[in-house]
C-alpha positions as CSV (number, residue, x, y, z in Angstrom):
1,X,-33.9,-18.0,-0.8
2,X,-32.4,-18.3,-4.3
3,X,-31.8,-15.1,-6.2
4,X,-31.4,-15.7,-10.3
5,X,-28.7,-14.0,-12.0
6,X,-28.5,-14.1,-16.1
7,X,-25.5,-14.6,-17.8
8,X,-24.6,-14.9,-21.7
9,X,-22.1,-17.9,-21.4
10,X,-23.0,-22.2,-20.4
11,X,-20.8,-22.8,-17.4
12,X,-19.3,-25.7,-18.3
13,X,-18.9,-27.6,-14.5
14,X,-21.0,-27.0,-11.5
15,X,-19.3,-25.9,-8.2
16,X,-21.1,-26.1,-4.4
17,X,-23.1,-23.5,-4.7
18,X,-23.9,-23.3,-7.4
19,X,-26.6,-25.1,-10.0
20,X,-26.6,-24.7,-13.6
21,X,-30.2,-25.1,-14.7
22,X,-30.2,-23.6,-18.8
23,X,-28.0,-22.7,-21.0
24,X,-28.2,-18.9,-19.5
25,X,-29.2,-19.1,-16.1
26,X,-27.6,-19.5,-13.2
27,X,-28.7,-19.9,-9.6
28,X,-26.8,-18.7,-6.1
29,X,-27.7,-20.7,-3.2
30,X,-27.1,-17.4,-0.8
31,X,-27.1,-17.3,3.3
32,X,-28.9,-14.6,4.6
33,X,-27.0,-11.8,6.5
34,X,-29.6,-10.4,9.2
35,X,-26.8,-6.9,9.8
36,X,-26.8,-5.9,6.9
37,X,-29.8,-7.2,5.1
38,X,-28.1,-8.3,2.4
39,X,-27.7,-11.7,0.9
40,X,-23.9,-12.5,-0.1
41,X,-23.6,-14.7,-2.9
42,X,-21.0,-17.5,-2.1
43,X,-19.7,-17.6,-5.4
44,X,-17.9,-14.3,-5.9
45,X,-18.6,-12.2,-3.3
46,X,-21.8,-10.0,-4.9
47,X,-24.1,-8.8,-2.4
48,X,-27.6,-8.9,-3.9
49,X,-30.2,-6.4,-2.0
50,X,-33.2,-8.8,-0.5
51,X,-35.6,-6.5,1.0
52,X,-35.9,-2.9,0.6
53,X,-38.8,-2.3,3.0
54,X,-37.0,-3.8,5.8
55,X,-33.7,-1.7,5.0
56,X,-33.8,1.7,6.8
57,X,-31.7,4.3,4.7
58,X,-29.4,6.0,6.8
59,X,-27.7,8.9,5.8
60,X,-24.0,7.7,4.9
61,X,-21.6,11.0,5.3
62,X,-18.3,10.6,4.0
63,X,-15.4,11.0,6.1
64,X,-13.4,14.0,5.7
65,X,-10.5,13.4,4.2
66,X,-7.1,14.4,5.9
67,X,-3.9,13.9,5.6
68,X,-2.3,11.4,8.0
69,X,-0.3,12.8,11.3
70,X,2.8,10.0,10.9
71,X,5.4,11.8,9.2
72,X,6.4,10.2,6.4
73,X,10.2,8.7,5.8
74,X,11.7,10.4,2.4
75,X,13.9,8.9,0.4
76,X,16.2,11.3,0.6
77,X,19.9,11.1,2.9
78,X,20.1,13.8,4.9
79,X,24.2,13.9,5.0
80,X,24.8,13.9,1.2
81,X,21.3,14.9,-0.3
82,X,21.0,11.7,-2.5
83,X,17.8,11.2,-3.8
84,X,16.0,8.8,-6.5
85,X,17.2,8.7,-9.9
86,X,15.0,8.5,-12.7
87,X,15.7,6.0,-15.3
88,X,14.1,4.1,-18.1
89,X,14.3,0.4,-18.8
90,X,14.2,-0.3,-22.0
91,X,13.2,-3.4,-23.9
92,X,13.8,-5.2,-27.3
93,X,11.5,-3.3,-29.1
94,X,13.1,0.4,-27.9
95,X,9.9,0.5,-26.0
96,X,11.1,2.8,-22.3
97,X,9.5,2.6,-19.2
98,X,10.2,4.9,-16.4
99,X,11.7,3.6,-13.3
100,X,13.2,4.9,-10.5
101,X,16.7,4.3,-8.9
102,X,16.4,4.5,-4.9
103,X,19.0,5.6,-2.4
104,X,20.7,3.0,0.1
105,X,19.2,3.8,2.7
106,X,20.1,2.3,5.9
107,X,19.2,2.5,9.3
108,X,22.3,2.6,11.4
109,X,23.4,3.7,14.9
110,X,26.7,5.4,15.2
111,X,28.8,6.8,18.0
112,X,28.7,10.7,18.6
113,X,31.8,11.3,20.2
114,X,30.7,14.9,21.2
115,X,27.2,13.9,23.0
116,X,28.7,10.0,24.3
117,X,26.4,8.5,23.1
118,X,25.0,6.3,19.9
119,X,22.6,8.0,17.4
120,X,20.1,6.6,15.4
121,X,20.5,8.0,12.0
122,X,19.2,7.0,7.9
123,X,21.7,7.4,6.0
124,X,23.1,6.6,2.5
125,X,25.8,4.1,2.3
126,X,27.9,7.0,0.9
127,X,27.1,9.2,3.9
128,X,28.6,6.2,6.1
129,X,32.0,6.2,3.9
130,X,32.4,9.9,4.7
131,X,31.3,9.6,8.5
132,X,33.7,6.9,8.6
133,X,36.1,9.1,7.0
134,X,36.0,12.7,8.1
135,X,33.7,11.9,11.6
136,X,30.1,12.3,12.1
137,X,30.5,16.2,13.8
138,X,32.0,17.5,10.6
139,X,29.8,15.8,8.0
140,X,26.5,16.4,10.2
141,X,28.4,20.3,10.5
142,X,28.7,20.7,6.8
143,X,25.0,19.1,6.3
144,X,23.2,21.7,8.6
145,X,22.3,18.9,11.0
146,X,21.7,19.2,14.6
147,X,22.8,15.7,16.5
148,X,21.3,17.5,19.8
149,X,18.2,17.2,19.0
150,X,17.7,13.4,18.0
């Protein structure tokens, strides 16, 4: 089967697949899909409809939409409450573009001398400075964080 498309430019070469018969025609050699009943053109992917009395229309519902059950990482450190900046870059001609400036946020397992044990924690690279500095119970303390439960 050949299906006929018109377009208002001359394609200048021919690809596989396509013929270029006048200056505003073009013809899609297609491969029938027997699923679907459509024919998908090989040149850019267009799905042309080849027989509506064979096509059964089903009732499409859409699918409710909800939001997903993953929790979602913030970029946000839980020690110091460092979160994204905003800033604008700015070019040549004074012409500003938002952007933001992220936390470093690291993924990092330190040692909870209270529970013996190692604790998986994302944290800022500040956060770690203080940890290092004053120990993870006092800055997790002063925080609100509860190490017991992760």
């Amino acid at each position: 089967m050949a299906a006929s498309v018109v377009f208002g430019f001359t394609p200048a070469a021919t690809s596989a697949g396509v013929m270029a018969t006048s200056s505003t025609k073009l013809h899609f050699r297609t491969k029938p899909n027997s699923d679907l009943g459509f024919l998908a053109s090989q040149l850019s992917g267009i799905k042309i409809s080849s027989n509506h009395s064979l096509i059964s229309p089903s009732p499409i519902s859409p699918a409710p939409l909800r939001p997903s059950l993953q929790p979602i990482a913030r970029r946000i450190c839980p020690f110091t409450g460092k979160k994204a900046n905003k800033k604008n870059l700015v070019s040549f001609s004074n012409h500003k573009t938002k952007k933001l400036q992220f936390v470093n946020l690291q993924y990092k397992k330190v040692w909870w001398e209270a529970g013996k044990r190692f604790v998986k924690l994302r944290l800022s690279t500040k956060a770690l400075k203080t940890i290092e500095k004053n120990g993870l119970d006092a800055v997790a303390k002063k925080a609100g964080i509860d190490l017991r439960k992760e």
